[in-house]
N, C-alpha and C positions, 0 to 999 in steps of 0.2 A: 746274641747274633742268630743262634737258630730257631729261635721264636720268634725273631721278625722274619727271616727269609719264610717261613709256614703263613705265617699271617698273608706274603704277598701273594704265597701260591691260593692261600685259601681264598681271598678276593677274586684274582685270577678266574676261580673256577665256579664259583659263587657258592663255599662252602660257607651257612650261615650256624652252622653247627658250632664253632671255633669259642671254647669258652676252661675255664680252669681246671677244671675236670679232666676234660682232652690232653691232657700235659703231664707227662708224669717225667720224673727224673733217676735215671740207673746211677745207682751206688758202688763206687768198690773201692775198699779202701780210703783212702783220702782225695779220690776221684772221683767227680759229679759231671754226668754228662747228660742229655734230652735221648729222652729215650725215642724209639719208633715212631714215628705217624699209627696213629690208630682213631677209630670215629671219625673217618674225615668224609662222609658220604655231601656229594654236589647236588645241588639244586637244579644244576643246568637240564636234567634231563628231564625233567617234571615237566615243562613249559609253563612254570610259574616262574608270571614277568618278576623282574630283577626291582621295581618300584614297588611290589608286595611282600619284597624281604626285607629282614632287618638281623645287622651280625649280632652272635650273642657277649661278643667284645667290639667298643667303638675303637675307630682309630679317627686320631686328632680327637674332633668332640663328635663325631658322627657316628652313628649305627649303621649306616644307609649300605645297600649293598651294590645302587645304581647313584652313586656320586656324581655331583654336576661339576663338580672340581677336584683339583687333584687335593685329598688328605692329609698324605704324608707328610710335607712342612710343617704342619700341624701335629701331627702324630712325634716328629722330630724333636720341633719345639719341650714338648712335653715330658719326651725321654731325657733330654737335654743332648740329644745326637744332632749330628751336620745333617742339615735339610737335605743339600745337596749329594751327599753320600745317599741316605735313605730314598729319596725319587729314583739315584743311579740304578741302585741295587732292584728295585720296584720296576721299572722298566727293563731292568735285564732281565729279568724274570719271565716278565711279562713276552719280552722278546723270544725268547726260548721256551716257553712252555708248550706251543705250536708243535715246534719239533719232537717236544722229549714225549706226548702224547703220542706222537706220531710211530716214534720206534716201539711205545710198549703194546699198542693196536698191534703191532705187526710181530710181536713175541710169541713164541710157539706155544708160552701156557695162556697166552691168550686165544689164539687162533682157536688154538683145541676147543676154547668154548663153545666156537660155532653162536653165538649170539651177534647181533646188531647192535647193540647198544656201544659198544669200543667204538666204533665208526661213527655212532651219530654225536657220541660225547666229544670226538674227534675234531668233527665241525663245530658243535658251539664250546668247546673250549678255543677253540683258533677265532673264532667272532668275538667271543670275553675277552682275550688276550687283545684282537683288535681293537676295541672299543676301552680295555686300562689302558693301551697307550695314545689313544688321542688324547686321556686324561690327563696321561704322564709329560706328554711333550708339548712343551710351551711352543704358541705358535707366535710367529714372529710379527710382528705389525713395522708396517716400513708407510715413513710418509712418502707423498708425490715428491 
């Protein structure tokens, strides 16, 4: 479970980095748990478009990092997980990443940096997020 919620945030953010290496696992005892986030550097702020990436892990059968469709069904499929469960989880991600950006821009050991960049990864992480969820949300088609 906590290598797919990484995977959504990585999408999310357009980290194209995300490959087996990145993953390590903390031991103790008879307990195995995912260790830290570490390597998770974003593309978003390069202003290299999102059709000249490509993830170093597919999901479903895609590399792509600017998807014409939503993935994860596919991705689902293959784990042998509920489609329906993994798009949820994938859109609430998605839904709250906005925000959880939002409060660490405004964290003191952030502030202290005094740089720009928190603010402008700020904005396009909230535009990625916009743009996974028109992915994520099936639109409805209604006859006359």
């Amino acid at each position: 479970m906590a290598i797919r919620r990484r995977a959504y945030l990585e999408l999310a953010d357009r980290r194209h980095r995300r490959h087996a290496k990145n993953y390590s696992l903390l031991l103790a005892g008879d307990q195995v748990r995912l260790a830290p986030l570490y390597d998770i550097a974003s593309a978003l702020p390069y202003g290299t478009h999102e059709r000249k990436l490509k993830l170093a892990m597919k999901i479903g059968s895609s590399y792509e990092v600017y998807p014409q469709r939503n993935l994860w069904p596919d991705a689902a499929r293959d784990l042998g997980l509920s489609a329906a469960a993994l798009v949820d989880r994938a859109r609430e991600l998605a839904e709250i990443a906005p925000d959880a950006f939002a409060a660490a821009v405004v964290a003191p050991e952030v502030t202290a940096l005094k740089r720009e960049l928190p603010s402008r990864l700020l904005d396009l992480v909230a535009n990625r997020a916009h743009r996974c969820l028109e992915i994520l949300t099936p639109t409805s088609t209604t006859s006359p």
